[in-house]
mmCIF file of the N, C-alpha and C atoms, coordinates in Angstrom:
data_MODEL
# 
_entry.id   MODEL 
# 
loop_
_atom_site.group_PDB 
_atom_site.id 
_atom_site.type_symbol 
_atom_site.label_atom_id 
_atom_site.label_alt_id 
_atom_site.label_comp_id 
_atom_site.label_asym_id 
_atom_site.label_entity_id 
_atom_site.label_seq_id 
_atom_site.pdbx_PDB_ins_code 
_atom_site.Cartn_x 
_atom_site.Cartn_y 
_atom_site.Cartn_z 
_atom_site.occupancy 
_atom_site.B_iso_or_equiv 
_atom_site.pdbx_formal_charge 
_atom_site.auth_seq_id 
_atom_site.auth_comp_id 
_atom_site.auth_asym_id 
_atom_site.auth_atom_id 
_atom_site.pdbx_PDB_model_num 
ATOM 1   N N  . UNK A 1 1  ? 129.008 112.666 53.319 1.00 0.00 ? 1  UNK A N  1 
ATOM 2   C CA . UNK A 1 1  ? 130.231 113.333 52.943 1.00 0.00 ? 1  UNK A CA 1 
ATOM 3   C C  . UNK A 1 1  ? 130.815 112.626 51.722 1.00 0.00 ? 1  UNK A C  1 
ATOM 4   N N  . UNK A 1 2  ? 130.853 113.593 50.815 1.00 0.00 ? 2  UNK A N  1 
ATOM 5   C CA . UNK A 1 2  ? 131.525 112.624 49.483 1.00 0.00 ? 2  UNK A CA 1 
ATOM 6   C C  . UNK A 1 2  ? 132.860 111.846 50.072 1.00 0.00 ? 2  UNK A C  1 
ATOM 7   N N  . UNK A 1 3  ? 133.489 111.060 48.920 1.00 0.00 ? 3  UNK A N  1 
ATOM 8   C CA . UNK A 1 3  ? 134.917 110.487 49.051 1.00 0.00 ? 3  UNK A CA 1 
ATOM 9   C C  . UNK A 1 3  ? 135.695 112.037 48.981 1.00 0.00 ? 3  UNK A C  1 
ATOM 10  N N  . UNK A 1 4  ? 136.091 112.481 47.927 1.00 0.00 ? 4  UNK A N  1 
ATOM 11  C CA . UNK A 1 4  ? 136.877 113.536 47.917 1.00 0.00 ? 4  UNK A CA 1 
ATOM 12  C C  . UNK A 1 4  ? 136.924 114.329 49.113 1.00 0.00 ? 4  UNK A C  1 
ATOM 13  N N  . UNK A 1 5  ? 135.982 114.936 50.000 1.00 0.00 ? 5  UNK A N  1 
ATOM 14  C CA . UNK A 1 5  ? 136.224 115.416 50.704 1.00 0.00 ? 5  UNK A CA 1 
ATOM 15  C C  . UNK A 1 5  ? 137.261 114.858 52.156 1.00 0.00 ? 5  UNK A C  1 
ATOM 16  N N  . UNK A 1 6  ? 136.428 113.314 52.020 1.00 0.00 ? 6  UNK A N  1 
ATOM 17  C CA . UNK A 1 6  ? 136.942 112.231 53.156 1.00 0.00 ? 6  UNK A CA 1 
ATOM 18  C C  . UNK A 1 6  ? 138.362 112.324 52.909 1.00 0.00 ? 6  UNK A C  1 
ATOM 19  N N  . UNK A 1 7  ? 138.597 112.306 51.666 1.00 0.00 ? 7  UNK A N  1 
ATOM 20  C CA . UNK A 1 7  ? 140.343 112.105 51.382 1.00 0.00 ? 7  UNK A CA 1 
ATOM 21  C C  . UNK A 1 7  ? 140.998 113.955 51.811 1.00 0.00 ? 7  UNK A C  1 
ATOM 22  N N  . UNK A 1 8  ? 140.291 114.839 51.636 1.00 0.00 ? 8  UNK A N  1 
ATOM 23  C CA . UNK A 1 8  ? 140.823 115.892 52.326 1.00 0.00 ? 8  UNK A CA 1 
ATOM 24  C C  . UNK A 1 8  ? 141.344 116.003 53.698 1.00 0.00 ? 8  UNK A C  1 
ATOM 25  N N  . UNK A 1 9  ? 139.993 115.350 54.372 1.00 0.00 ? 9  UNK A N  1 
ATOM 26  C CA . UNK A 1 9  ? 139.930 115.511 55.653 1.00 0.00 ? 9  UNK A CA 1 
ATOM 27  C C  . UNK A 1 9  ? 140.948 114.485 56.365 1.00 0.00 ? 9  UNK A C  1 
ATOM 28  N N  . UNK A 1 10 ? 141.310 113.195 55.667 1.00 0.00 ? 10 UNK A N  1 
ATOM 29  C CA . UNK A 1 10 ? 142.505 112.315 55.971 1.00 0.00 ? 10 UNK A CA 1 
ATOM 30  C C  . UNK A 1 10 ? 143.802 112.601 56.180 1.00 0.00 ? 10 UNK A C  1 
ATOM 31  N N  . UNK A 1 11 ? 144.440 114.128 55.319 1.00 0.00 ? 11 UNK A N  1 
ATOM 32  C CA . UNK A 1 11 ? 145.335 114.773 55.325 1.00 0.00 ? 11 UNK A CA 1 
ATOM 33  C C  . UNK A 1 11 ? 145.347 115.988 56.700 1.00 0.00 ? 11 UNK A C  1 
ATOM 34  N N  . UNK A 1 12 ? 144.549 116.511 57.195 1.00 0.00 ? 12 UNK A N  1 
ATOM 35  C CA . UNK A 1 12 ? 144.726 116.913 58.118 1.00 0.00 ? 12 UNK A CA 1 
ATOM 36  C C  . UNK A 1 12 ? 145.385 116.755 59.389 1.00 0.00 ? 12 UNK A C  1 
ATOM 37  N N  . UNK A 1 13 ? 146.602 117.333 59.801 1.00 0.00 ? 13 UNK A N  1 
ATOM 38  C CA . UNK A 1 13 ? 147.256 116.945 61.047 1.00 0.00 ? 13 UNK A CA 1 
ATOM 39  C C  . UNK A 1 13 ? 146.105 116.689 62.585 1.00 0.00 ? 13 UNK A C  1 
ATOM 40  N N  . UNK A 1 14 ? 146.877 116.014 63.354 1.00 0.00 ? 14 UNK A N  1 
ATOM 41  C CA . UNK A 1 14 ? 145.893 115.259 63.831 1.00 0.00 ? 14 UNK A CA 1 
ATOM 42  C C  . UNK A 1 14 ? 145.764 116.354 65.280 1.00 0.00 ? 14 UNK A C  1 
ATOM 43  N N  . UNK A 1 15 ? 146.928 117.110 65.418 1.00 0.00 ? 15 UNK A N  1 
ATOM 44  C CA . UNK A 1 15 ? 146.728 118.184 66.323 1.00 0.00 ? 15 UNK A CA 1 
ATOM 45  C C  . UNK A 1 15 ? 145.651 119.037 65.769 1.00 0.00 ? 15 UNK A C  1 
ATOM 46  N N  . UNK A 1 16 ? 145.391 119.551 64.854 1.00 0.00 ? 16 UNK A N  1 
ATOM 47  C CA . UNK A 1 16 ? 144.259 120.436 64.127 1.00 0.00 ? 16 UNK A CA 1 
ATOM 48  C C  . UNK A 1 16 ? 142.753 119.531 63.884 1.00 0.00 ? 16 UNK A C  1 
ATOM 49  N N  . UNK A 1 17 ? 142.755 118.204 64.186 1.00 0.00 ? 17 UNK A N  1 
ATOM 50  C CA . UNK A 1 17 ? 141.590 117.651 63.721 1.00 0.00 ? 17 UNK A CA 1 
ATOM 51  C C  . UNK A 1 17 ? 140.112 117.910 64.387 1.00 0.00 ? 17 UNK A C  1 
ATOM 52  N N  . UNK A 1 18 ? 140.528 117.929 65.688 1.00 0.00 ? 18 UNK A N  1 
ATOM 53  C CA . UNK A 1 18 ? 139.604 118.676 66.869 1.00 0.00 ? 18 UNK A CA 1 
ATOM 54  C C  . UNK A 1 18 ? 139.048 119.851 66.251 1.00 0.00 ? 18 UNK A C  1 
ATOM 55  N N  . UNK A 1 19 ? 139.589 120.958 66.017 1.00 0.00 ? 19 UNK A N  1 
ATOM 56  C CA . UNK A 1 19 ? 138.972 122.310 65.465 1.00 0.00 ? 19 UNK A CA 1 
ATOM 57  C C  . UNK A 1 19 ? 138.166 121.940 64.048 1.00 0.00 ? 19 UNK A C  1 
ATOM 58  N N  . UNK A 1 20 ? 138.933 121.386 63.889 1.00 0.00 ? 20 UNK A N  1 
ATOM 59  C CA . UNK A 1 20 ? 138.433 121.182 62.184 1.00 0.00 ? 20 UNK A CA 1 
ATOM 60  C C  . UNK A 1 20 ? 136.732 120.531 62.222 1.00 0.00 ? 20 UNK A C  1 
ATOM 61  N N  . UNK A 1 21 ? 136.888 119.251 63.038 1.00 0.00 ? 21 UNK A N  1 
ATOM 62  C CA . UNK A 1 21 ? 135.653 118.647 63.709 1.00 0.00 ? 21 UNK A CA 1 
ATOM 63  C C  . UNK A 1 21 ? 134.549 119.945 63.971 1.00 0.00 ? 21 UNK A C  1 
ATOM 64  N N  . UNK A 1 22 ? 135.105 120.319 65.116 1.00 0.00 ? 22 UNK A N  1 
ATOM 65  C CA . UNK A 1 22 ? 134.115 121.060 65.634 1.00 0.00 ? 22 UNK A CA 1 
ATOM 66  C C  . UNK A 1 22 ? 133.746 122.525 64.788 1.00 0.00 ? 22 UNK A C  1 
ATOM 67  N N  . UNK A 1 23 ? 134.387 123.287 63.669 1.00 0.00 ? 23 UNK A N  1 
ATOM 68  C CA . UNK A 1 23 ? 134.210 123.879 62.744 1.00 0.00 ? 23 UNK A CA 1 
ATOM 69  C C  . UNK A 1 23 ? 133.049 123.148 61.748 1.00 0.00 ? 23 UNK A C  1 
ATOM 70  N N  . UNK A 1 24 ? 133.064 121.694 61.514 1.00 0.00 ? 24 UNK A N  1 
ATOM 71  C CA . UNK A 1 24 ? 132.234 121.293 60.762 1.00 0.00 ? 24 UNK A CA 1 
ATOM 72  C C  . UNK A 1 24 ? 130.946 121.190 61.402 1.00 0.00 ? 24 UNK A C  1 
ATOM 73  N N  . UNK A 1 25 ? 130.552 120.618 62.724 1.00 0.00 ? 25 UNK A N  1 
ATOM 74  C CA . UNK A 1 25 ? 129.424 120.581 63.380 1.00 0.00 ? 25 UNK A CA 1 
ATOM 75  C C  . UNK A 1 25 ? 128.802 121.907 63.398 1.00 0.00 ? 25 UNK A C  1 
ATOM 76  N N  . UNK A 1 26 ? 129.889 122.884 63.545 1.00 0.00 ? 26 UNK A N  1 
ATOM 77  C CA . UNK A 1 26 ? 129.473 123.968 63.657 1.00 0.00 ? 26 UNK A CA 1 
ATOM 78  C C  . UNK A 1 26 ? 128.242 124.565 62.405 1.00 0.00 ? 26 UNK A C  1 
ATOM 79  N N  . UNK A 1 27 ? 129.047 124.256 61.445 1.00 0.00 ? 27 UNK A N  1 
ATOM 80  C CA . UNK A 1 27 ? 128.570 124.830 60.070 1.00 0.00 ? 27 UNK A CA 1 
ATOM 81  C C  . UNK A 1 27 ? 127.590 123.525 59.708 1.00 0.00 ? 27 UNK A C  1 
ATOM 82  N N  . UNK A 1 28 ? 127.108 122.536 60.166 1.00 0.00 ? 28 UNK A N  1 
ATOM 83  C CA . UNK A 1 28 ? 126.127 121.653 59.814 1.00 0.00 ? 28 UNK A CA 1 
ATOM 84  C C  . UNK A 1 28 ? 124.818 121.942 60.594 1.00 0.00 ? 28 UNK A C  1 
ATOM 85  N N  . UNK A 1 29 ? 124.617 122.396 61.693 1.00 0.00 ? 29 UNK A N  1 
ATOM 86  C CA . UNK A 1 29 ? 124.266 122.968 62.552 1.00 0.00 ? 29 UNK A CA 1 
ATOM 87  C C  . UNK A 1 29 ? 124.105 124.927 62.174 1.00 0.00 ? 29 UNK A C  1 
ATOM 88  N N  . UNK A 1 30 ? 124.796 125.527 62.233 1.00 0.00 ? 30 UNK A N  1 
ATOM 89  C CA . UNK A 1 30 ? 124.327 126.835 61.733 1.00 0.00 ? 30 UNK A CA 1 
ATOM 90  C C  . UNK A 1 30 ? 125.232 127.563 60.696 1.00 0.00 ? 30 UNK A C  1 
ATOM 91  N N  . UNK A 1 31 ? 125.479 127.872 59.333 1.00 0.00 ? 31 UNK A N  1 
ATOM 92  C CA . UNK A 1 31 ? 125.950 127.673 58.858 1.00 0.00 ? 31 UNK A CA 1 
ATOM 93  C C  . UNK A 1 31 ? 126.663 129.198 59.015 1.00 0.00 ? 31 UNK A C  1 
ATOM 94  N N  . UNK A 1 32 ? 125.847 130.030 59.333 1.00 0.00 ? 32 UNK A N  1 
ATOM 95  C CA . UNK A 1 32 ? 125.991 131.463 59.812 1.00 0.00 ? 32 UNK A CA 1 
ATOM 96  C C  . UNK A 1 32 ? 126.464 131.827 60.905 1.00 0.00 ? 32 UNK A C  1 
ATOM 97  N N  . UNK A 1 33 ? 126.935 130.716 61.865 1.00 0.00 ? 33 UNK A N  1 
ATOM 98  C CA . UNK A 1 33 ? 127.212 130.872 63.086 1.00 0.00 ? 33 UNK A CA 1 
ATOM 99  C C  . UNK A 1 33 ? 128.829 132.124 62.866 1.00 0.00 ? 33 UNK A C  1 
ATOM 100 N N  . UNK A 1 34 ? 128.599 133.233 63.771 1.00 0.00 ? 34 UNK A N  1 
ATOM 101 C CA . UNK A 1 34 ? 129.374 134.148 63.444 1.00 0.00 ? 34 UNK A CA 1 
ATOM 102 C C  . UNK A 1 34 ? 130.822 133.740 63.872 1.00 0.00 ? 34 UNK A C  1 
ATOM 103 N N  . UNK A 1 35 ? 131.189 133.083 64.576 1.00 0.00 ? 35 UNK A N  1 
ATOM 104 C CA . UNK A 1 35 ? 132.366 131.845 65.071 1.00 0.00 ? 35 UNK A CA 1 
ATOM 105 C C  . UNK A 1 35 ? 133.091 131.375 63.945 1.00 0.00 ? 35 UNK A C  1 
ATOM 106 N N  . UNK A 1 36 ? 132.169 130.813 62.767 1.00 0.00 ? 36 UNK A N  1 
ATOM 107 C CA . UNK A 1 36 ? 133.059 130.313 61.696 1.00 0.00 ? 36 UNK A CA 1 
ATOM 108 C C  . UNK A 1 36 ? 133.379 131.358 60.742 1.00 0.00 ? 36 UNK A C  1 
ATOM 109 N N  . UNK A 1 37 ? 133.189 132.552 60.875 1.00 0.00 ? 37 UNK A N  1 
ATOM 110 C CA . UNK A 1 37 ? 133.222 133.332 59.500 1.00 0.00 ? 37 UNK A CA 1 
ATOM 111 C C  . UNK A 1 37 ? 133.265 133.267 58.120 1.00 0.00 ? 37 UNK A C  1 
ATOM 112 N N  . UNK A 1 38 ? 132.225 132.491 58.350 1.00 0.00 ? 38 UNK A N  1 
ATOM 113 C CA . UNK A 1 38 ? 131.657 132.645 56.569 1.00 0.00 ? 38 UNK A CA 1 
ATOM 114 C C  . UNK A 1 38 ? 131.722 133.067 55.811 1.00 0.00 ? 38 UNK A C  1 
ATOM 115 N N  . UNK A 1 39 ? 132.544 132.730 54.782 1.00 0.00 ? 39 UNK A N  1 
ATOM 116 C CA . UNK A 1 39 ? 132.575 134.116 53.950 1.00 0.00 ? 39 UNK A CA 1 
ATOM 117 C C  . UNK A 1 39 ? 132.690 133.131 52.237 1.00 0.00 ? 39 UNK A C  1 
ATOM 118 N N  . UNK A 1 40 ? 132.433 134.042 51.185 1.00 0.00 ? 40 UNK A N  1 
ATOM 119 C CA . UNK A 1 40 ? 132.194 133.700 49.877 1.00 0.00 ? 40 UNK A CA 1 
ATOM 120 C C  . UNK A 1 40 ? 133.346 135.012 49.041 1.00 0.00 ? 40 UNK A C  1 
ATOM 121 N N  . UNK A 1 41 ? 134.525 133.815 48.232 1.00 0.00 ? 41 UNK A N  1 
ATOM 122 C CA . UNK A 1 41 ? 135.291 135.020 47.397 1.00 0.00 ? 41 UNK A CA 1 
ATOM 123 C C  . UNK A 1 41 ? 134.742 134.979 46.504 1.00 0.00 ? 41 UNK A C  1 
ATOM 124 N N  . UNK A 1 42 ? 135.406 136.395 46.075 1.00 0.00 ? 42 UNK A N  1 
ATOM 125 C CA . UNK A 1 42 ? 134.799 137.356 44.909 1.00 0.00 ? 42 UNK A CA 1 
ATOM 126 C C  . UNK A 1 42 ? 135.490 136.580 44.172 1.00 0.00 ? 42 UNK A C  1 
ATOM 127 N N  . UNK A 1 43 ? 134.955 136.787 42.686 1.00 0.00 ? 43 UNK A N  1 
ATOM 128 C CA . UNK A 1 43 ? 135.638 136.074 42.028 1.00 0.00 ? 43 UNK A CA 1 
ATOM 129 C C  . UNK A 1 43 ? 135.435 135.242 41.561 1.00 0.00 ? 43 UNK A C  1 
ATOM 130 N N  . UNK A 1 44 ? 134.931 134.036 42.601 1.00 0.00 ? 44 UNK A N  1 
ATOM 131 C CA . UNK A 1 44 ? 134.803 132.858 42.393 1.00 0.00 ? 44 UNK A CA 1 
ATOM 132 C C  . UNK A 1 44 ? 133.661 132.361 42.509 1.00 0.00 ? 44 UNK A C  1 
ATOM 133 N N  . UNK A 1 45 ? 133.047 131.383 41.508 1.00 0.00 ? 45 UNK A N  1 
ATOM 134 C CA . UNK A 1 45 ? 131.578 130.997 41.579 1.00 0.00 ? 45 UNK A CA 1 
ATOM 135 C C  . UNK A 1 45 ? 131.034 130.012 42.837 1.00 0.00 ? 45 UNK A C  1 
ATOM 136 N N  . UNK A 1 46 ? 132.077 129.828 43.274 1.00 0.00 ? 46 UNK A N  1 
ATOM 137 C CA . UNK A 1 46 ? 131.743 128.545 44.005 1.00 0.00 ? 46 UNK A CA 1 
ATOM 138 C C  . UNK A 1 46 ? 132.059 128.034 45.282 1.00 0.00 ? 46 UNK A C  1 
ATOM 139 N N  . UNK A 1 47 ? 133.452 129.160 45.683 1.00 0.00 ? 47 UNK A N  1 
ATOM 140 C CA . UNK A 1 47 ? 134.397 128.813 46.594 1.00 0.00 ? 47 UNK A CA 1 
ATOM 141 C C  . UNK A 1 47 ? 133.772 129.780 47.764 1.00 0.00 ? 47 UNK A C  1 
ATOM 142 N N  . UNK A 1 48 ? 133.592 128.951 48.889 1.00 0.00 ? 48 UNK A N  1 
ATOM 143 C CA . UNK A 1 48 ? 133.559 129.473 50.322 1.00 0.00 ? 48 UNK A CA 1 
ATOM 144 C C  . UNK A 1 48 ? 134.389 129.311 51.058 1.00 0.00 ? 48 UNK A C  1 
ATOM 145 N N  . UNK A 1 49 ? 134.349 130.017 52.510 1.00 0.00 ? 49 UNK A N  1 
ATOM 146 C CA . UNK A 1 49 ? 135.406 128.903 53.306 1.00 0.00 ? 49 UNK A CA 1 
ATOM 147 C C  . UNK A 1 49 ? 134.900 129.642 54.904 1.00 0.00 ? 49 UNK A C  1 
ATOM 148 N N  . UNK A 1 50 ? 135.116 128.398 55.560 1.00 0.00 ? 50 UNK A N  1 
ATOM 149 C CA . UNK A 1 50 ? 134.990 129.018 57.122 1.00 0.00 ? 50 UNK A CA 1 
ATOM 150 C C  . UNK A 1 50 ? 136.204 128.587 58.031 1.00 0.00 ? 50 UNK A C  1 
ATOM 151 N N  . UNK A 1 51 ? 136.097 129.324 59.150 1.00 0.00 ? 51 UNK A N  1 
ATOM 152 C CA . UNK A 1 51 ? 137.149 129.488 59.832 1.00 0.00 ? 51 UNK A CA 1 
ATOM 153 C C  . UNK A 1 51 ? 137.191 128.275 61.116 1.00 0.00 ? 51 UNK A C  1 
ATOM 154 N N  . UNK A 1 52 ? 138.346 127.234 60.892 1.00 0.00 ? 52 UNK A N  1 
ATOM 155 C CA . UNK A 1 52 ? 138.548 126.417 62.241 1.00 0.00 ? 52 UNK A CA 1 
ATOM 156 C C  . UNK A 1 52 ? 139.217 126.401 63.345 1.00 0.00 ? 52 UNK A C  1 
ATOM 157 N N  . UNK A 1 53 ? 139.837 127.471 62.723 1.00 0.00 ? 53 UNK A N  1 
ATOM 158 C CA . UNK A 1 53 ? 140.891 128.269 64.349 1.00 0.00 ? 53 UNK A CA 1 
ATOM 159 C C  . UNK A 1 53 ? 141.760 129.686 63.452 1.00 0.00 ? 53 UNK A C  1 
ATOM 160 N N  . UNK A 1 54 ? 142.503 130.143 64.466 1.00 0.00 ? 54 UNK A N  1 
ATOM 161 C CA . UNK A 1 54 ? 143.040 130.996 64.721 1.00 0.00 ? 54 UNK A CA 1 
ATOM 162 C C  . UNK A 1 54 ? 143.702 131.481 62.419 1.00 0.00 ? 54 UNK A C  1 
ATOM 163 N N  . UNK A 1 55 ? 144.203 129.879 62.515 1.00 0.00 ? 55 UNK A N  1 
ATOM 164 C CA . UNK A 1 55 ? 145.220 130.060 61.490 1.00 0.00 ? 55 UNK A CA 1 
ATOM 165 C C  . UNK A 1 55 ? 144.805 129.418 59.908 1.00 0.00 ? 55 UNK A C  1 
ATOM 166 N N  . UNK A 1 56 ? 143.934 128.423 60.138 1.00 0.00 ? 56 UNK A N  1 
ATOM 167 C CA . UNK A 1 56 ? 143.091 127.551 59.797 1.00 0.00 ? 56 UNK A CA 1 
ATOM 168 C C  . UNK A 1 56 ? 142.114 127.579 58.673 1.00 0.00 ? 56 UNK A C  1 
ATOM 169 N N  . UNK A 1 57 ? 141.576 127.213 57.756 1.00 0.00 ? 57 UNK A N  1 
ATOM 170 C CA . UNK A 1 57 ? 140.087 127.457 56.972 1.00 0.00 ? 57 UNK A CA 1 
ATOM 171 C C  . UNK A 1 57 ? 139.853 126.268 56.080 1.00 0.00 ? 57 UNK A C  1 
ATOM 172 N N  . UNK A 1 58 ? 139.163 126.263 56.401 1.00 0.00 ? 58 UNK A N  1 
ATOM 173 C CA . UNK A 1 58 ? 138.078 125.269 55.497 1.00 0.00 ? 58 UNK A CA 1 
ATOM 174 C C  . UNK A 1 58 ? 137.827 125.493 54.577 1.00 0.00 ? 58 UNK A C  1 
ATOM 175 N N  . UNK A 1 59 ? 138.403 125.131 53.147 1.00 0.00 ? 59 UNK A N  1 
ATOM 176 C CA . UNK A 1 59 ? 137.580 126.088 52.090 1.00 0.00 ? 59 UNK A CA 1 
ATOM 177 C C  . UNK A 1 59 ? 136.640 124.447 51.156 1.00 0.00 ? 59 UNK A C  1 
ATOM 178 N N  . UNK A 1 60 ? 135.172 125.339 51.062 1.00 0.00 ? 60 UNK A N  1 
ATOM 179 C CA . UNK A 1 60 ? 134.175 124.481 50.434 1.00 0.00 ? 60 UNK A CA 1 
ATOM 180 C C  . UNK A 1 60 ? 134.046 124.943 48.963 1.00 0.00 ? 60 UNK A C  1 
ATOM 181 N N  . UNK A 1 61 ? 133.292 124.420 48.066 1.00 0.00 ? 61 UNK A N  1 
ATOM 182 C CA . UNK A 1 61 ? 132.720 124.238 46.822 1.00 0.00 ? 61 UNK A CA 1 
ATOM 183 C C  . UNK A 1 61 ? 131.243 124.079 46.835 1.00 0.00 ? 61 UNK A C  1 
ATOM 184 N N  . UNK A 1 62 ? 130.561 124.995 46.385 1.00 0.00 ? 62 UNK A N  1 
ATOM 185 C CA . UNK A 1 62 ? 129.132 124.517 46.370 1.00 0.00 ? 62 UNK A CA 1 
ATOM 186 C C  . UNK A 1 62 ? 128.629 123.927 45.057 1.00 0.00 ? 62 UNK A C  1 
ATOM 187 N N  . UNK A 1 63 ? 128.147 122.234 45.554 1.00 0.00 ? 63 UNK A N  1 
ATOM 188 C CA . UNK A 1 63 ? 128.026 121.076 44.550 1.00 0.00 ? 63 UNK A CA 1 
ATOM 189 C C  . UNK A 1 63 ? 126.854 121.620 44.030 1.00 0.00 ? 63 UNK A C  1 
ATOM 190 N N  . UNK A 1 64 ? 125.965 122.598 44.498 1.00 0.00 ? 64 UNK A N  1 
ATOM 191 C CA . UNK A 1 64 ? 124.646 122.758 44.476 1.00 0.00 ? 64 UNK A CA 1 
ATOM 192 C C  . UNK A 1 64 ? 123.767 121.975 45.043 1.00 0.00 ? 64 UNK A C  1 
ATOM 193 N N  . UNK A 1 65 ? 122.513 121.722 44.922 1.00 0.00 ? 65 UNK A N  1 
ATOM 194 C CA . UNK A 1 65 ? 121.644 121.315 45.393 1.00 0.00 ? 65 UNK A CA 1 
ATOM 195 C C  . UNK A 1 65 ? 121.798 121.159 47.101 1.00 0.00 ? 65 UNK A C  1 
ATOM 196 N N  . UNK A 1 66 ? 122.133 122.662 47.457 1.00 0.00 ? 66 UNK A N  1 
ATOM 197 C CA . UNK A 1 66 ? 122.184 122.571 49.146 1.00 0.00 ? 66 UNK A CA 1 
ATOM 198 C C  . UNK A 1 66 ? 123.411 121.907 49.410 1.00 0.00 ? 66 UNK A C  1 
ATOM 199 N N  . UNK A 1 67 ? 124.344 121.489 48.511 1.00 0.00 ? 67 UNK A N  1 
ATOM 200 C CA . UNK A 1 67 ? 125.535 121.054 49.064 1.00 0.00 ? 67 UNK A CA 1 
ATOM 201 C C  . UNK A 1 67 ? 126.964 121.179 49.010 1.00 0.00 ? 67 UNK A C  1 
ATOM 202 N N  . UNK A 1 68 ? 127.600 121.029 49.719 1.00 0.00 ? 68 UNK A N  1 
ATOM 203 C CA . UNK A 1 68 ? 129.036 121.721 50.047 1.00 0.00 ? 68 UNK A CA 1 
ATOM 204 C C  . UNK A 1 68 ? 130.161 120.559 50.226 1.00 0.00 ? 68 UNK A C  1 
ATOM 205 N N  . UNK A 1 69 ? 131.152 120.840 49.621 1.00 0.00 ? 69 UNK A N  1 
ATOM 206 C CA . UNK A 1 69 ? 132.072 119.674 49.012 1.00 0.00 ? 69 UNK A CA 1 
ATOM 207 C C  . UNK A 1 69 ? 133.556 120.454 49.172 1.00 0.00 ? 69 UNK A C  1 
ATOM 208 N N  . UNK A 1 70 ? 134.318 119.572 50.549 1.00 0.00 ? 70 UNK A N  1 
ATOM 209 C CA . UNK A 1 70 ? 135.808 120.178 51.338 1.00 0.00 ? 70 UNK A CA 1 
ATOM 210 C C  . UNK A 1 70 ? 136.553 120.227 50.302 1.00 0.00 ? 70 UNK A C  1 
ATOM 211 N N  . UNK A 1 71 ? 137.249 121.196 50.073 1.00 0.00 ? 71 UNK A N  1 
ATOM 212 C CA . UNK A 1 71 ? 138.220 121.213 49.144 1.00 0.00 ? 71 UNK A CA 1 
ATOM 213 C C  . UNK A 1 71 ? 139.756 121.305 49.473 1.00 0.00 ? 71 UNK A C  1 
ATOM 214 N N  . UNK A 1 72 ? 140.114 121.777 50.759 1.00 0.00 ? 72 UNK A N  1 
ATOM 215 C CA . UNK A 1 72 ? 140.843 122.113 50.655 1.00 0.00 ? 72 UNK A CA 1 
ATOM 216 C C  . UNK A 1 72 ? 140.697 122.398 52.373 1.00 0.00 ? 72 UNK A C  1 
ATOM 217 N N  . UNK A 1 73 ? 141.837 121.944 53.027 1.00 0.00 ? 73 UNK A N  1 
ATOM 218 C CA . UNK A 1 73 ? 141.694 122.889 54.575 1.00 0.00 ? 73 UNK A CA 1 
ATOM 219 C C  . UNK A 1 73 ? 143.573 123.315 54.860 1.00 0.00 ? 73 UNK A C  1 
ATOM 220 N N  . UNK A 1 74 ? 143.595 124.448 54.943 1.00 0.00 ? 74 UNK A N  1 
ATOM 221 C CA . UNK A 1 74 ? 144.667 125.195 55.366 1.00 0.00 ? 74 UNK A CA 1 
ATOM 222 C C  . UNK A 1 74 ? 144.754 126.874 55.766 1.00 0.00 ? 74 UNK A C  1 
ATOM 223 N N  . UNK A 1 75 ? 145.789 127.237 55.444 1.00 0.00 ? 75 UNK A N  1 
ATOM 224 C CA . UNK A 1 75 ? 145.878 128.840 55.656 1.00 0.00 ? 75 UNK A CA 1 
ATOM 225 C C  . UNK A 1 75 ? 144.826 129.426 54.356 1.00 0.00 ? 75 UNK A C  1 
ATOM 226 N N  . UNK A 1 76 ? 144.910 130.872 54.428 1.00 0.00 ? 76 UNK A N  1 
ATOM 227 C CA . UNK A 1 76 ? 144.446 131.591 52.968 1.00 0.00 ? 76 UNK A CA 1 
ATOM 228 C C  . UNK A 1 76 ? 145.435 131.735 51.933 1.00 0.00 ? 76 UNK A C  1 
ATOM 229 N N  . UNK A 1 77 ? 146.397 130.883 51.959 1.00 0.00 ? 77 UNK A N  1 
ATOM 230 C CA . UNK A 1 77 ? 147.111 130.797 50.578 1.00 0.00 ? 77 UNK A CA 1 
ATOM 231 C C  . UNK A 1 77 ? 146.643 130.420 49.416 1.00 0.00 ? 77 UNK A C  1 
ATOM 232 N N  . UNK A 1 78 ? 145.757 129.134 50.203 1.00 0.00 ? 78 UNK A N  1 
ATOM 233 C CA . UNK A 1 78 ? 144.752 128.560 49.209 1.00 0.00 ? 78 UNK A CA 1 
ATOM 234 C C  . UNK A 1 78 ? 144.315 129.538 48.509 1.00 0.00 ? 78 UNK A C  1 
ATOM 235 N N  . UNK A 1 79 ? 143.357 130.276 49.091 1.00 0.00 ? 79 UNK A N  1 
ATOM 236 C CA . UNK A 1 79 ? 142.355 131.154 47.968 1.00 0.00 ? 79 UNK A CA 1 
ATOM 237 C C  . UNK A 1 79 ? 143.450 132.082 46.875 1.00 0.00 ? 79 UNK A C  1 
ATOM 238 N N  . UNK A 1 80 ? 144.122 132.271 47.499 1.00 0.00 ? 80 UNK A N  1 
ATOM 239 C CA . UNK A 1 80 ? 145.877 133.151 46.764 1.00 0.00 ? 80 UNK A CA 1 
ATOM 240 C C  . UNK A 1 80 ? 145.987 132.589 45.485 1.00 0.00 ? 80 UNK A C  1 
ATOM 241 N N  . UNK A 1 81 ? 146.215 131.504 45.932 1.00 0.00 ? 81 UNK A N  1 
ATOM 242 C CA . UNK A 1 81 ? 146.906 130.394 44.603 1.00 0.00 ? 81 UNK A CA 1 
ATOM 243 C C  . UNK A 1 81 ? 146.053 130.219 43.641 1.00 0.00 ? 81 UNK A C  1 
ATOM 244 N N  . UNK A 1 82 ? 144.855 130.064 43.982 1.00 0.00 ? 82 UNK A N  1 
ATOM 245 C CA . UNK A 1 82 ? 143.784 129.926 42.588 1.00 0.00 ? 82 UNK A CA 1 
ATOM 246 C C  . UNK A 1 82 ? 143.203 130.941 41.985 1.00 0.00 ? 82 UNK A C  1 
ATOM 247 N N  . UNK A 1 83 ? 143.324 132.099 42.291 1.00 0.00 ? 83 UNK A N  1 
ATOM 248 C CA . UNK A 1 83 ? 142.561 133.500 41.560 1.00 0.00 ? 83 UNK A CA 1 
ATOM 249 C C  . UNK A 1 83 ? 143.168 133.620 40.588 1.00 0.00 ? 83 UNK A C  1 
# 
């Protein structure tokens, strides 16, 4: 896991850290698993994001070479704010 991401994941409330956890195993493990809803915006070259609960998302960056770099974990405002 890069630093940057580590420093994402440091900010996460600690009531949400559980989902967040198990959202990541999830997606290290199957990345398609229909649970996280996977999904890729339009738009954007790079930005994914999957789902860690109800309210929740993970949004990634693909570093390439097979790899995925946390950018960001909150609501979908995120994706809002950067288009």
């Amino acid at each position: 896991m890069s630093e940057a991401s580590k420093k994402v994941l440091k900010k996460v409330d600690h009531s949400q850290r559980p989902d967040v956890e198990q959202a990541l195993m999830r997606f290290v493990e199957n990345p398609v698993d229909h649970r996280l809803r996977f999904e890729k915006y339009k738009g954007m070259d790079n930005l994914y994001s999957i789902r860690a609960n109800y309210r929740l998302r993970i949004y990634l960056a693909d570093d390439g070479d097979m790899q995925m770099q946390i950018v960001h974990i909150g609501n979908h405002d995120f994706a809002k704010r950067i288009k």
